[in-house]
C-alpha positions in Angstrom: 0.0 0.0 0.0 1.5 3.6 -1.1 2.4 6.1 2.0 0.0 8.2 0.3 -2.9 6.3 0.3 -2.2 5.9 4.4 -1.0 9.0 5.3 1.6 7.3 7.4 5.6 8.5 7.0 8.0 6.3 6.1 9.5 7.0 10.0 5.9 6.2 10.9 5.5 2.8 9.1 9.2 1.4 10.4 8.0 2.0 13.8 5.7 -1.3 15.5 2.3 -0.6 16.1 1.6 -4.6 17.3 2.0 -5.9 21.2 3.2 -9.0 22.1 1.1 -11.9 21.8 1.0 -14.7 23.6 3.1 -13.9 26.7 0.3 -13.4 29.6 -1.0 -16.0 31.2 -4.2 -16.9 33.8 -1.6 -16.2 36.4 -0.1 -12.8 35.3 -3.8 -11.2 34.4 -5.1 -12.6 38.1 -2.4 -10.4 39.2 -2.5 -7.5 37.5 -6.7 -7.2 38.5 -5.8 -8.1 41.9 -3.2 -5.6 42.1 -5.2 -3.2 40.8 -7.7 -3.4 43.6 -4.7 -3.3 46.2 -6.4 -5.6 48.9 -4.6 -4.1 51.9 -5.2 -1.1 50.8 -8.7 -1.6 50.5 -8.9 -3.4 54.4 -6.8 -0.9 55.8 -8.0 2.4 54.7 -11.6 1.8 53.8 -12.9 -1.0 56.3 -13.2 1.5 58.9 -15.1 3.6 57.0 -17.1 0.7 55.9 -17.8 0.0 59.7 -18.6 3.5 60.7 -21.5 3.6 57.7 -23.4 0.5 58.6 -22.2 -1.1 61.9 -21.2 -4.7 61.7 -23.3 -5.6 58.2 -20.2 -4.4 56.4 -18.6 -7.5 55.5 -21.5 -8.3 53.7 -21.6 -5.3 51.3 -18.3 -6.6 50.5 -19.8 -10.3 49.2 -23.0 -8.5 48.0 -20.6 -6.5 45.5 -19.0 -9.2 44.7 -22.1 -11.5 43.7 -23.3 -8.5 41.2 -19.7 -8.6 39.9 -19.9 -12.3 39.1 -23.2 -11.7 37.4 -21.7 -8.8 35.4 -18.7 -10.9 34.0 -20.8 -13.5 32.7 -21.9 -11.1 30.1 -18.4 -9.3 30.0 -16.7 -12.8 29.3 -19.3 -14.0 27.0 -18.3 -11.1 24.8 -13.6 -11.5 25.4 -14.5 -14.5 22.9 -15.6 -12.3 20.1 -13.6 -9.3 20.4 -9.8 -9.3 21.2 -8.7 -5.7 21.5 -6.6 -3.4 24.0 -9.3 -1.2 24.7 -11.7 -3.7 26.2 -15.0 -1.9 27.5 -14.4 0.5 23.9 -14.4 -2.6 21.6 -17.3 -4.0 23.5 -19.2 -0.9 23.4 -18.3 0.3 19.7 -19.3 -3.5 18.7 -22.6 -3.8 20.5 -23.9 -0.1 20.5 -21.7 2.4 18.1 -18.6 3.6 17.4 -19.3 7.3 18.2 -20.1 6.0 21.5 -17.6 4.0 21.8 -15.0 6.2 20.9 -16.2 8.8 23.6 -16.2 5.7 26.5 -12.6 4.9 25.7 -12.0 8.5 26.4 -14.1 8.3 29.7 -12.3 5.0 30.5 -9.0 6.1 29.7 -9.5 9.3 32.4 -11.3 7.2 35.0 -7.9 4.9 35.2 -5.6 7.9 34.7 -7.0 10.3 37.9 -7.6 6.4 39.6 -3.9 6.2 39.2 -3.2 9.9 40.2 -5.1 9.3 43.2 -3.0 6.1 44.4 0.5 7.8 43.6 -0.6 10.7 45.8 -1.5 8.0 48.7 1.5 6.3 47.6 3.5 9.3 48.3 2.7 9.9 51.6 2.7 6.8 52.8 6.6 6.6 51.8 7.3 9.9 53.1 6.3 8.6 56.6 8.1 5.4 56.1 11.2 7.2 54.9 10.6 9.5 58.4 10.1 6.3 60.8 12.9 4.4 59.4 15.7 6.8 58.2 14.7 10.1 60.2 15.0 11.9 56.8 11.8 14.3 55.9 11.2 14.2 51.9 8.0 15.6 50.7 5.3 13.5 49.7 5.5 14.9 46.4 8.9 14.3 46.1 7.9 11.1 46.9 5.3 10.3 44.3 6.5 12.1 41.3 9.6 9.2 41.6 7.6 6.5 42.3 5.5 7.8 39.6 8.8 7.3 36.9 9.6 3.9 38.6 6.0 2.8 38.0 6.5 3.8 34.1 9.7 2.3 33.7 8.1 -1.3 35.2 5.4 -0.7 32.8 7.9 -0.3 29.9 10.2 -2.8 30.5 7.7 -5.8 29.6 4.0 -7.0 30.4 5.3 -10.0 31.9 8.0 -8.5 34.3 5.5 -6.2 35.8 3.3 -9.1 36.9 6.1 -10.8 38.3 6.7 -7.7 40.9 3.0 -7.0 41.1 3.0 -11.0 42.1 5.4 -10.3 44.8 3.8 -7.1 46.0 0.4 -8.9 46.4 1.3 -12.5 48.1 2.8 -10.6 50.5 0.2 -8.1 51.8 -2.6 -10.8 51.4 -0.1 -12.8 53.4 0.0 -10.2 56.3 -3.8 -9.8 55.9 -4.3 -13.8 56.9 -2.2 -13.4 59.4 -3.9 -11.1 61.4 -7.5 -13.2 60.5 -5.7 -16.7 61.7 -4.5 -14.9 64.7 -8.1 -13.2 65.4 -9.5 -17.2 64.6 -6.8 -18.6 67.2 -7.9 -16.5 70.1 -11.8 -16.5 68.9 -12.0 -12.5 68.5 -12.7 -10.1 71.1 -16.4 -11.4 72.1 -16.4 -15.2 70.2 -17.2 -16.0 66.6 -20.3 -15.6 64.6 -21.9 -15.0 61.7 -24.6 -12.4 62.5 -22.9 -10.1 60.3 -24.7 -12.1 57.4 -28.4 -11.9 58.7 -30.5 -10.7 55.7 -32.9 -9.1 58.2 -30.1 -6.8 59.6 -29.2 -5.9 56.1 -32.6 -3.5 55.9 -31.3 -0.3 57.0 -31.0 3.2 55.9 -26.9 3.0 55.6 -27.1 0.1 52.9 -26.6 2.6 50.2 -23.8 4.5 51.8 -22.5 0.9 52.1 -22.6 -0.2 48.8 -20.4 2.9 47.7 -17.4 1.5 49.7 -17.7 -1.8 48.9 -18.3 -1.4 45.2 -15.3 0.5 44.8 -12.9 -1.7 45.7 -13.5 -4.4 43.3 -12.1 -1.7 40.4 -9.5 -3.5 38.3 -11.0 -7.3 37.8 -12.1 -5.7 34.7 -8.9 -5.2 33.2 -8.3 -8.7 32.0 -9.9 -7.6 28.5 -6.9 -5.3 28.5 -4.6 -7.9 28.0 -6.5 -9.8 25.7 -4.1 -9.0 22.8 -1.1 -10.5 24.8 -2.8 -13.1 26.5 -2.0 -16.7 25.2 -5.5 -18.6 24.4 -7.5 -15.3 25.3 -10.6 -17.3 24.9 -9.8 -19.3 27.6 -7.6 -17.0 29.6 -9.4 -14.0 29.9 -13.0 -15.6 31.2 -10.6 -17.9 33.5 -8.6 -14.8 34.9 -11.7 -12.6 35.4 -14.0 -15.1 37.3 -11.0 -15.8 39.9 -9.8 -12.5 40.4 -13.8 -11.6 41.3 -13.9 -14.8 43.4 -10.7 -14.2 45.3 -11.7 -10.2 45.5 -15.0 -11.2 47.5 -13.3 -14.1 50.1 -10.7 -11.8 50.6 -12.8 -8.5 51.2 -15.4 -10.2 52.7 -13.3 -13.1 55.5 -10.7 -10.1 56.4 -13.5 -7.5 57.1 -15.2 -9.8 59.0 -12.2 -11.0 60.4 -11.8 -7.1 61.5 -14.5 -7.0 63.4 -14.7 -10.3 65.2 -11.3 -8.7 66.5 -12.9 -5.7 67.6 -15.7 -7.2 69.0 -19.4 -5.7 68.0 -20.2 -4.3 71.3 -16.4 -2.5 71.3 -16.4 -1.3 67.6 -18.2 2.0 68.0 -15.8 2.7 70.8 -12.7 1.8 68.7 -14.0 4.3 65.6 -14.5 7.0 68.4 -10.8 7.6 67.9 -8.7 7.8 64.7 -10.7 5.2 62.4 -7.7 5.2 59.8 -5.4 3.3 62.3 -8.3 0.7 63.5 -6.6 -1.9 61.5 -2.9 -1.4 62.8 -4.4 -0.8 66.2 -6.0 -5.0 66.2 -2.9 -6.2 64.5 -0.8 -4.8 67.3 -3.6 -6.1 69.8 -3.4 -9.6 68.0 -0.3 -10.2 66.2 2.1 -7.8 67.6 3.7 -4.7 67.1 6.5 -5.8 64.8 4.1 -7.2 62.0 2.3 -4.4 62.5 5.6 -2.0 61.4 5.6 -4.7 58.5 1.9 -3.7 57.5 2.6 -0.3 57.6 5.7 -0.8 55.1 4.0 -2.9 53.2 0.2 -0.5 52.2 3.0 1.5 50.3 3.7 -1.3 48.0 -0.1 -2.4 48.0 -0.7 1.8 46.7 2.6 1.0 44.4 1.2 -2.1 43.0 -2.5 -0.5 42.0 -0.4 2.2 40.4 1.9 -0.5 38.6 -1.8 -2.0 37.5 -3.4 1.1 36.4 -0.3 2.6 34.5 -0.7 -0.4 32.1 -4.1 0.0 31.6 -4.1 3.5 31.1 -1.4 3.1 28.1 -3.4 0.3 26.7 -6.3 2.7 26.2 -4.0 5.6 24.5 -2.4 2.7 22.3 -6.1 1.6 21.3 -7.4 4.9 20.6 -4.6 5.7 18.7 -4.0 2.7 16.0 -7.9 3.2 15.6 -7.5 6.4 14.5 -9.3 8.4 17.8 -6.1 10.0 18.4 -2.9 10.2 16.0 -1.4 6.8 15.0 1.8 8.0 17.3 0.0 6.5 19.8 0.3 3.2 18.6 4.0 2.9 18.3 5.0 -0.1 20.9 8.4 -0.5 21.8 10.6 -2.6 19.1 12.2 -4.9 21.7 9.6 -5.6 24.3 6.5 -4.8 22.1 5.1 -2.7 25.1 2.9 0.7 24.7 5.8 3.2 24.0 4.5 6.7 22.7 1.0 6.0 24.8 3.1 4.9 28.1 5.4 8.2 27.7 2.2 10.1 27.0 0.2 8.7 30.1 3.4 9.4 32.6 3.7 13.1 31.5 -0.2 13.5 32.2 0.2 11.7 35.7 3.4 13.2 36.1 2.7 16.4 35.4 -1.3 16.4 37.5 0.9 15.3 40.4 3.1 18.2 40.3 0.5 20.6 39.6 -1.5 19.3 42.8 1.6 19.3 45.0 1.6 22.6 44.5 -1.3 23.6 46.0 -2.7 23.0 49.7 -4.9 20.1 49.3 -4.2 17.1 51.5 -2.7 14.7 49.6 -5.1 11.6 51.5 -8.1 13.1 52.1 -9.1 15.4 49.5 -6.6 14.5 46.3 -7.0 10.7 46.5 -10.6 11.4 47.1 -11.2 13.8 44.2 -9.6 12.0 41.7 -10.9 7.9 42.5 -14.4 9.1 43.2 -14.5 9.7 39.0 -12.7 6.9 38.7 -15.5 4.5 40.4 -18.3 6.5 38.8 -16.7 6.3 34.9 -16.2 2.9 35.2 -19.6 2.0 36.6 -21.1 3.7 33.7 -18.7 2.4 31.2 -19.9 -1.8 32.4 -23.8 -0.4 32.4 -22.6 0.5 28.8 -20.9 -2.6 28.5 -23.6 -4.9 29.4 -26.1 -3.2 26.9 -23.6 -3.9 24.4 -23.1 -7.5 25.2 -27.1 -7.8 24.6 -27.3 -5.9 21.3 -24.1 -7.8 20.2 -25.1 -11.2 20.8 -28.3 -10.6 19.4 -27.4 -10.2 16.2 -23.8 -12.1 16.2 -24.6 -15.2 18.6 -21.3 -17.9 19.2 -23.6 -20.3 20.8 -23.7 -18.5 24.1 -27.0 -19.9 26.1 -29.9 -17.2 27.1 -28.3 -16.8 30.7 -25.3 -15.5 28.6 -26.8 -13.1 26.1 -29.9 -12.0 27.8 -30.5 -13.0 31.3 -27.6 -12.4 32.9 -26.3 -9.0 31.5 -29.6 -7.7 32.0 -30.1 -8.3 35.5 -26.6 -6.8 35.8 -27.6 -3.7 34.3 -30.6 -3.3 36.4 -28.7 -4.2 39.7 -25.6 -2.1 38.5 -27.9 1.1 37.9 -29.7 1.0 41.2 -25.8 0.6 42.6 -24.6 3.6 40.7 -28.0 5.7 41.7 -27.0 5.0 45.4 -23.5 6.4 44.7 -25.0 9.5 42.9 -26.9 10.3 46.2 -24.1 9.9 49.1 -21.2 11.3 47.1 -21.4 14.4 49.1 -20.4 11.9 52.0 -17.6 9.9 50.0 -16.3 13.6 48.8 -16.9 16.4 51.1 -18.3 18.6 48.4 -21.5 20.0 47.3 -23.1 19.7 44.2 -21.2 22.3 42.3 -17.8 20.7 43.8 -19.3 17.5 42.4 -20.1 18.6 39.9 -16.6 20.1 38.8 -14.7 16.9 40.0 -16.5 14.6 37.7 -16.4 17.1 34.8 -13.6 15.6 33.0 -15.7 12.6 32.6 -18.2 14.1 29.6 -15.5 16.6 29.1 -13.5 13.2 27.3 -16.8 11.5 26.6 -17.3 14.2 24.1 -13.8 14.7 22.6 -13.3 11.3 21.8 -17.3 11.1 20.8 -16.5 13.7 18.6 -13.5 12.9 16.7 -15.6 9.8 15.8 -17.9 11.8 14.0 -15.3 13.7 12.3 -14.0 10.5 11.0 -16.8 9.4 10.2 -17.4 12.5 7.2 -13.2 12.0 6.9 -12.7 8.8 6.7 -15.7 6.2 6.3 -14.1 2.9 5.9 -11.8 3.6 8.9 -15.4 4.7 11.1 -16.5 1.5 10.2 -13.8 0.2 11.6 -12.9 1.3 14.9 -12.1 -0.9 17.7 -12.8 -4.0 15.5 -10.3 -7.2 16.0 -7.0 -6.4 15.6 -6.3 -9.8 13.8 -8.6 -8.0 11.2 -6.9 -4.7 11.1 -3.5 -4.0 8.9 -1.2 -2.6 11.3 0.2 0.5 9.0 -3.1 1.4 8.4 -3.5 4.3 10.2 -4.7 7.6 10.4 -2.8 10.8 11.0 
C-alpha cells in the first residue's frame, strides 16, 4: 500500500504498532486485577469507613458487590470471545452499541484509570514519606515522593507486560499474606467477644446506611475488569481471559469479605463503636498490634506503600493500553500506537500517560490540598463513577451484540444475565450519585466540577468519531474492531 494512500511516514511505518502476543498467562492477568484493587489497601484504609456507615453488616456489602460482579462478568466474558482488543470496554461498546459512543467511552475510561492512578500515587507518596521518616529520620515531601515513584512505576510498565506481573506477584502475596495473618491470629484467640456470623443476617441488612455501604464496597472491586486489557497479549485469550476474570472476582469477594469480617470479630461488635471513636484510619494497625504484635504491624505499615505502588503499577498499564487503542484506531494520532521494538510494550501512549500523571501530580503538589483526604478522594471518586457507567454500557452492548452475532452462548449469557446486571448495577450507581457528598466532602457544584472531565472526554473522543466518520468512512466503520482483522500501518494521521 503507497504512504500516500495511508498518510503514514516512512518514520511512521518502520515504527511497530503490534503488542506481544502470547506472553500473559491466567496467572499474570489474576495479578494484575488483583493488584489493581490493592487488597490491603482496601482493608486498611476503607474498612473502617465501611464500619462507621453500617455497623457490623459491612462485610456483607463486600460479598454482596462481589455476587453482582460475578453476574456482570458472565456477560463481559461472554463477549472476550468475540472481540480481542486493548481497549476492552471500547471494543465491546463500539461492537454492541456504536462507534461514536464508543470512541467517547474509551475517552471516559481512559480518564477514570488515569485520575484512579493519580489518586494512588498521591497516597503512595505519603505513605513513603512517613516510612522514609520512621525508618531513616529523613523528611522528603510527599511529592517528592510520588513524582519518583511515579517514573519507577512507568519504567516497570515499559520494560515488559510480563515483568511487571512478576513484581505485582510479589507485591500482592505478601500483603494478602499479612492480611491472613492477622484473621488466623483473630480465629486462634476466637475475636474479642467469640465468633459468629450475625454479620450475614439478611434481616439486619434493611437499614438506611445500605446505600452508603454499597459505595465502599463497590469501589474496591475496580481493576478485575482489566483482564480484556490484555487480551491482545494473552495466550489462548478465549480461555484465559473468562478464566482470569472469574478468579480475580472470586478471590476479590473471600478476601474483602473473611478479612472485614475478620476485623471486626477482632474488635468485638459491642467495642467497635468505641474503637472508631478515635482515629478510624489506624483501626486496623491498632487490632494487628492487639493480636499479632507490634513488629508485624511495622511490617503492615511498610507494606500499604507497596499495596498503593502495586495499584499504580496495574493502572499505569491500563491506562497506556487505552491511548495505544485509541490511537491505532485512528481516535487520536497513530503516534500512539508505536509499541516499543524490543519488548512490544505501549511506548508513545506509556510516555504520554506518565507526562499526564506526572505532570497532574506536580500541579497538585503545588497547592494546599491534603494529599489523603481530598486529592486521593477527588480524583478515585470519577474513577469508580466512569467505570460503573462504562460496564452499564458494556452490558447493553453484550445484549445488542449477541443478538445479532450469537457464538452459541445460552440465554443466561446473552440475555438474562447481563440484564439483570444492568438493572442491579444502575440501582448501585444511583445510590452512589446520592451519598457522594459523604464519599467527597463537596457539594453539588464541587461535584459537579470533580466529575467534569468525565463528559468533558466523553465528548472529545465522541467527537473525533464523528469527524471520522465524514473523513474517513471505511476507517469509522472500523474502529475498535479485532486487531487480527486490522493492517497494522493502516493508520490515520
Amino acid at each position: 500500500m503507497k504512504h500516500s494512500e495511508t498518510g503514514v511516514t516512512a518514520g511512521t511505518q518502520s515504527a511497530s504498532t503490534e503488542l506481544r502476543s502470547d506472553v500473559v498467562g491466567t496467572t499474570d492477568l489474576v495479578f494484575f486485577v488483583l493488584s489493581a484493587a490493592a487488597p490491603l489497601t482496601v482493608m486498611a484504609g476503607f474498612a473502617a469507613l465501611g464500619f462507621l456507615i453500617a455497623g457490623q453488616v459491612a462485610p456483607a456489602g463486600y460479598l454482596i458487590a462481589g455476587i453482582v460482579y460475578v453476574v456482570f462478568a458472565v456477560g463481559f466474558t461472554a463477549m472476550s470471545k468475540h472481540v480481542r482488543n486493548s481497549g476492552a470496554f471500547y471494543a465491546y461498546i463500539s461492537r454492541g452499541i456504536g462507534p461514536t459512543i464508543g470512541a467517547g467511552s474509551a475517552m471516559v475510561a481512559y480518564l477514570s484509570y488515569a485520575l484512579g492512578q493519580i489518586g494512588f500515587l498521591a497516597a503512595t507518596g505519603v505513605f513513603a514519606s512517613e516510612g522514609i521518616a520512621l525508618l531513616l529520620g529523613a523528611s522528603v515531601p510527599w511529592q517528592m515522593t510520588a513524582v519518583v515513584l511515579g517514573s519507577v512505576v512507568a519504567l516497570l510498565s515499559y520494560l515488559k507486560v510480563d515483568i511487571g506481573a512478576k513484581v505485582l506477584a510479589v507485591l500482592l502475596l505478601t500483603e494478602v499474606g499479612v492480611l491472613f495473618v492477622l484473621a488466623i491470629a483473630v480465629l486462634i484467640r476466637g475475636g474479642h467477644e467469640g465468633l459468629s456470623a450475625d454479620s450475614f443476617n439478611p434481616a439486619d441488612l434493611m437499614t438506611g446506611s445500605i446505600g452508603a455501604l454499597f459505595a465502599i464496597t463497590f469501589v474496591v472491586y475496580i481493576g478485575f475488569e482489566q483482564t480484556a486489557i490484555y487480551s491482545e497479549e494473552a495466550r489462548d485469550a478465549q480461555r484465559t481471559v473468562p478464566r482470569a476474570t472469574y478468579i480475580a472476582i472470586v478471590v476479590l469477594a473471600v478476601v474483602y469479605t473473611f478479612i472485614s469480617w475478620a476485623i471486626l470479630m477482632a474488635a468485638g461488635p459491642s467495642r467497635l463503636a468505641e474503637l472508631l471513636a478515635g482515629d478510624p484510619s489506624q483501626l486496623v494497625f491498632d487490632l494487628n498490634t492487639e493480636y499479632v504484635g507490634a513488629t508485624m504491624t511495622s511490617v503492615m505499615q511498610v507494606l500499604i506503600i507497596t499495596s498503593f505502588f502495586a495499584g499504580a503499577l496495574a493502572l499505569q498499564n491500563a491506562g497506556a493500553r487505552y491511548l495505544f487503542a485509541l490511537g491505532r484506531d485512528g481516535v487520536l494520532p497513530a503516534w500512539f500506537s508505536r509499541t516499543g521494538a524490543r519488548t512490544k510494550t505501549p511506548q508513545s501512549a506509556g510516555l504520554v500517560h506518565t507526562l499526564v500523571v506526572v505532570c497532574t501530580l506536580i500541579g497538585f503538589g503545588l497547592t494546599s490540598l491534603d494529599p489523603y483526604t481530598q486529592i486521593v478522594l477527588w480524583t478515585n471518586t470519577p474513577t469508580l463513577v466512569g467505570v460503573m457507567a462504562l460496564e452499564i454500557a458494556v452490558c447493553i452492548a453484550v445484549i445488542r451484540y449477541l443478538r445479532h452475532a450469537p457464538g452459541g452462548e445460552t440465554l443466561w449469557q446473552r440475555l438474562i444475565a447481563p440484564g439483570l446486571a444492568t438493572i442491579l448495577l444502575v440501582v448501585v450507581m444511583a445510590l452512589l450519585m446520592k451519598n457522594m457528598p459523604m464519599l467527597t466532602g463537596l457539594g453539588p457544584v464541587g461535584n459537579a466540577i470533580m466529575l467534569s472531565p468525565l463528559p468533558v472526554g466523553f465528548a472529545i473522543g465522541a467527537g473525533r468519531a464523528l469527524w471520522l466518520r465524514t473523513a474517513a468512512p471505511d476507517r469509522y466503520r472500523r474502529l475498535s474492531g479485532n486487531t487480527e482483522t486490522l493492517p497494522t500501518a493502516e493508520v490515520v494521521r
